[in-house]
C-alpha positions, 0 to 999 in steps of 0.5 A: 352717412349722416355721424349719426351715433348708434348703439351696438349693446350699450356701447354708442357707435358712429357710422364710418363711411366707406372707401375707395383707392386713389390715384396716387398723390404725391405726398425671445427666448430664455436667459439659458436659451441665450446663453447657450451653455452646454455641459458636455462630460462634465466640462462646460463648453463655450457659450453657443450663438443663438440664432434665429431661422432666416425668413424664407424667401417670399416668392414675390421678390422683385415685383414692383409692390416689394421694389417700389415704396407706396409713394414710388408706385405710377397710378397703374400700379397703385389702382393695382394694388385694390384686389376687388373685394370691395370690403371696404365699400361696406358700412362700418360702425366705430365703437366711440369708447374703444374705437372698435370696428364693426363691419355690416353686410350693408354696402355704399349705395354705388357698389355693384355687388355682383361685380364688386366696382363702384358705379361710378368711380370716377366721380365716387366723392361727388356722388357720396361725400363720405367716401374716403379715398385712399393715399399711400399716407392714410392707408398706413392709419386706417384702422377699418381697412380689412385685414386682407387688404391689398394696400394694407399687406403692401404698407406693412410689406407682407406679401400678397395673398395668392387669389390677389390679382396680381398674383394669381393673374386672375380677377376672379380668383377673389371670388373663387377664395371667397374673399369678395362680397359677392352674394353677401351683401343684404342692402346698401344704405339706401334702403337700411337706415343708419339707426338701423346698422347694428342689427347689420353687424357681421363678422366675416369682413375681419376674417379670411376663409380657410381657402384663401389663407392657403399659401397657394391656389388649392388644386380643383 
């Protein structure tokens, strides 16, 4: 990725480039709702306290990902929180007007997007410079993470989705959600140009298949 600026309509564009998890461092209502007065036989009552529904248990209460802050996690744990959908690994375009994302079905050149993992993990900022790691600082910051992310759901201390890993047990439940991007990547940055990458822009990386927003595993 050279910060090239491109073109998305008339609006100029950046590449961003792409990421990868790392090791943990240290580092209302109306005036009468609220109210609530009632009038009851011609009489007025006394004013009722409003309330609000209590928010239902989530289910995921006492796992480490609620119990421990980002910055708390082991490095097991927080290599954990990646739920494999390799979205990230995407290449982005920024609006540098409004600061919009826009997602490409085109991939770093190290993913394998059948197994939706980097080639080479362990030296991933060696092989592509542009490469951001993720620390429990910026992925409270990272305005292109996608929505669905582990990392971002935890920062914001929602719960997991169900085809999570960690939650599902299973790795291959992002794929079964249609959450990863296997068989959705068309090329990776080797062979697509950046001046190029706005004839790459899809929508799908910024949202989530109906399946996968279900509250559990649907039923085969």
């Amino acid at each position: 990725m050279n910060g090239k600026a491109n073109v998305v309509g008339d609006r100029r564009t950046r590449p961003l480039a792409a990421s990868r998890p790392d090791p943990l461092e240290k580092g209302a209502g109306s005036s009468l709702d609220a109210l609530g007065a009632i009038l009851v036989s011609h009489r007025l009552e006394p004013a009722r306290r409003m309330t609000t529904a209590s928010k239902p248990p989530s289910g995921q209460e006492g796992f480490f990902w609620k119990t421990k802050t980002l910055e708390e996690m082991s490095n097991a744990e927080w290599e954990s929180l990646c739920d494999g959908c390799a979205r990230c690994c995407l290449e982005k375009l920024e609006d540098e007007d409004t600061g919009r994302i826009y997602f490409t079905h085109v991939s770093c050149r190290l993913l394998d997007a059948g197994l939706c993992a980097c080639k080479d993990y362990e030296n991933r900022s060696q092989q592509v410079p542009g490469c951001v790691r993720l620390t429990p600082e910026n992925v409270r910051t990272l305005n292109w993470l996608p929505p669905s992310c582990g990392y971002k759901l935890v920062a914001e201390g929602r719960d997991l989705y169900w085809w999570h890993p960690l939650v599902s047990g299973d790795p291959n439940t992002v794929h079964e959600a249609g959450v990863s991007v296997r068989g959705r990547v068309e090329g990776t940055e080797d062979n697509i140009a950046d001046a190029d990458l706005e004839d790459h822009i899809v929508q799908w990386p910024e949202r989530l298949p109906k399946r996968a927003r279900l509250k559990r595993r649907p039923k085969v």
